[in-house]
C-alpha positions in Angstrom: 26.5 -29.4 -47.2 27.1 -31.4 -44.3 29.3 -29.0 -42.7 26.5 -26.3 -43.0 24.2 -28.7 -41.1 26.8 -29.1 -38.3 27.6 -24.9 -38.1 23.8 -23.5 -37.8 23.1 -25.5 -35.0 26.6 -24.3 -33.6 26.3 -20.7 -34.4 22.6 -20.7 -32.8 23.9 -22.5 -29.6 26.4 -20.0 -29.7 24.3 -17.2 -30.1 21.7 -18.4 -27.6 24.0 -18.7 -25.0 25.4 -15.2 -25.3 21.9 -13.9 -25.3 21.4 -15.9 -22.2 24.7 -14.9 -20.6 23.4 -11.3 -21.4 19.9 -11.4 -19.8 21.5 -13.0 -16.9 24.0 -10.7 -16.2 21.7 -7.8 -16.6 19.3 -9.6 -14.3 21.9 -10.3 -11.5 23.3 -6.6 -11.8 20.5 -4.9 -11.6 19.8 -7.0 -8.7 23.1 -6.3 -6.7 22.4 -2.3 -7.5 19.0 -2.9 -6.2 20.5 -4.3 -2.9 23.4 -2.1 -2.5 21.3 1.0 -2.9 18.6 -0.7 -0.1 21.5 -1.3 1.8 23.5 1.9 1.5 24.1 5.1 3.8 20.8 6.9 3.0 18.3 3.8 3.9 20.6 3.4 7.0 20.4 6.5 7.9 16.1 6.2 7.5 16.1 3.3 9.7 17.7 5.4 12.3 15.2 8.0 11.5 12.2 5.3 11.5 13.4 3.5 14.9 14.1 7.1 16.7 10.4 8.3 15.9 9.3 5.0 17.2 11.1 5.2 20.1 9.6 8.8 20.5 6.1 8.0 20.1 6.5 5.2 23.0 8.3 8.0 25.2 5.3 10.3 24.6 2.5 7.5 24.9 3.8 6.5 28.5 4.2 10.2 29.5 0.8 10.7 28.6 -0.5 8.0 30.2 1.6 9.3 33.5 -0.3 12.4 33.5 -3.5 10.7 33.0 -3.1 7.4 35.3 -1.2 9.8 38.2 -3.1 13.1 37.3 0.2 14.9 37.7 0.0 18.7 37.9 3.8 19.2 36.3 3.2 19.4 32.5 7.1 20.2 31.9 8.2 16.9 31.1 5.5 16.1 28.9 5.5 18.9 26.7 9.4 18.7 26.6 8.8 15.0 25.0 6.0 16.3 22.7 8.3 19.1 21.9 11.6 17.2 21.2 9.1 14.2 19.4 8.0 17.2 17.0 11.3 18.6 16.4 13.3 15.5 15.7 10.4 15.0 13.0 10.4 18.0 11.3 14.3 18.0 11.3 14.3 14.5 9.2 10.9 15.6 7.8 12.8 15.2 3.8 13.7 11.8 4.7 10.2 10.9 5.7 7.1 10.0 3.7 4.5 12.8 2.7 1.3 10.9 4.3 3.8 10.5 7.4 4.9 14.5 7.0 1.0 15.5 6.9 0.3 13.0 9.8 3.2 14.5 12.1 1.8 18.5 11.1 -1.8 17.4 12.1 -0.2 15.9 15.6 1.7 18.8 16.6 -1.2 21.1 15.6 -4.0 19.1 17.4 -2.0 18.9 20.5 -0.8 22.4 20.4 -4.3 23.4 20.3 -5.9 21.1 22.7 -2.9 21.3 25.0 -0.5 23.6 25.7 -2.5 26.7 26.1 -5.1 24.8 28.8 -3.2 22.7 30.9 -0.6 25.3 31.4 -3.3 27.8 32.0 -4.6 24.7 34.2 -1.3 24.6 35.8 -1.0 28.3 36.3 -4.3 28.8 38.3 -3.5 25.8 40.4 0.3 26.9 41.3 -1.2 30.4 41.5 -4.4 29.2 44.4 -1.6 27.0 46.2 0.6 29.8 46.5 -2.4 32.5 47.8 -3.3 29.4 49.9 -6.6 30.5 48.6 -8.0 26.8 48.5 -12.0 27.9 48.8 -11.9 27.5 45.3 -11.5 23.9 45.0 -14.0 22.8 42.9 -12.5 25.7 40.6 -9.3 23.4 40.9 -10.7 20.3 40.5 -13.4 20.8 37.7 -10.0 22.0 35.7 -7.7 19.3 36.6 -10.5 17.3 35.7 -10.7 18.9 32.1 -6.7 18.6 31.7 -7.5 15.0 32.2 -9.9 14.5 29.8 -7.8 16.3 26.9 -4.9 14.6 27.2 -7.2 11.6 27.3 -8.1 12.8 23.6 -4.8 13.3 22.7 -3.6 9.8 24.0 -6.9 8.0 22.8 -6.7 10.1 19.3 -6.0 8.4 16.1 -3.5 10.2 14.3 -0.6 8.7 16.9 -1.8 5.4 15.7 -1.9 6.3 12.1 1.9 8.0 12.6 2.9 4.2 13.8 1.4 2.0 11.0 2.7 4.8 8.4 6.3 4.2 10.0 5.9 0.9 10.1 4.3 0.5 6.2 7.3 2.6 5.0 9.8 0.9 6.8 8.5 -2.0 5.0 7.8 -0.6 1.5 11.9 0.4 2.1 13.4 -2.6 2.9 11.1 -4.9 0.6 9.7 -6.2 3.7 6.5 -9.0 2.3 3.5 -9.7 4.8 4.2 -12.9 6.1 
């Protein structure tokens, strides 16, 4: 009898601890995978992705504002970022969130259709007068320059560039378990 009092208590101490020892290491390994995963090639690889679009949409914000501050005539450069922006996007676009997919679609189509087809049409009639040297039509000129302005105004004012930033900054968080401070 008094050996039976002395083993239960050290077969449940025993037992405990294993059953702790187990819940531990469970814990502590699904932690590591957790971390090695967060950590490995793929998320790397998104950060690159994340930092790249970043960097893009601050290329194509201060081109914008370029044309707009200096009212430059030469649309090239500016539709080369816009262009290269959209395509480095929809290359990585299965890396990337879907509200950040629709978000990019609804920025290229917006500015397809408020820009391209005007300002180099803009461009066109202004390159095409200079050449003629037929200058009599300067308000002509200058009411569309003035037009150019004010869409890529729009397009630099517009929302969805904003919304493209917070979304790449949210899912850079939700990826690396960033917290709000």
């Amino acid at each position: 009898m008094k050996y039976i009092e002395i083993l239960i208590p050290a077969i449940l101490t025993i037992l405990g601890n294993i059953a702790f020892y187990k819940f531990i290491k469970t814990k502590s390994e699904q932690s590591i995978h957790k971390y090695s995963i967060a950590y490995s090639g793929i998320f790397m690889e998104r950060l690159s992705i994340y930092r790249t679009l970043l960097e893009k949409i601050f290329d194509l914000k201060i081109s914008l504002s370029e044309h707009i501050s200096d009212d430059k005539t030469e649309t090239e450069e500016l539709l080369k970022n816009f262009n290269d922006f959209i395509k480095f996007s929809r290359t990585n676009e299965p890396l990337l969130s879907d509200s950040l997919s629709v978000n990019l679609r609804k920025l290229d189509k917006e500015f397809r259709m408020i820009t391209h087809q005007t300002v180099t049409s803009i461009n066109a009639n202004y390159d095409d007068k200079k050449d003629k040297g037929d200058i009599k039509d300067f308000t002509e000129i200058l009411k569309k320059a003035q037009a150019k302005n004010e869409l890529l105004q729009k397009v630099y004012q517009n929302d969805i560039l904003k919304k493209i930033e917070n979304d790449l900054i949210k899912d850079m968080k939700t990826d690396f378990h960033i917290k709000k401070i």
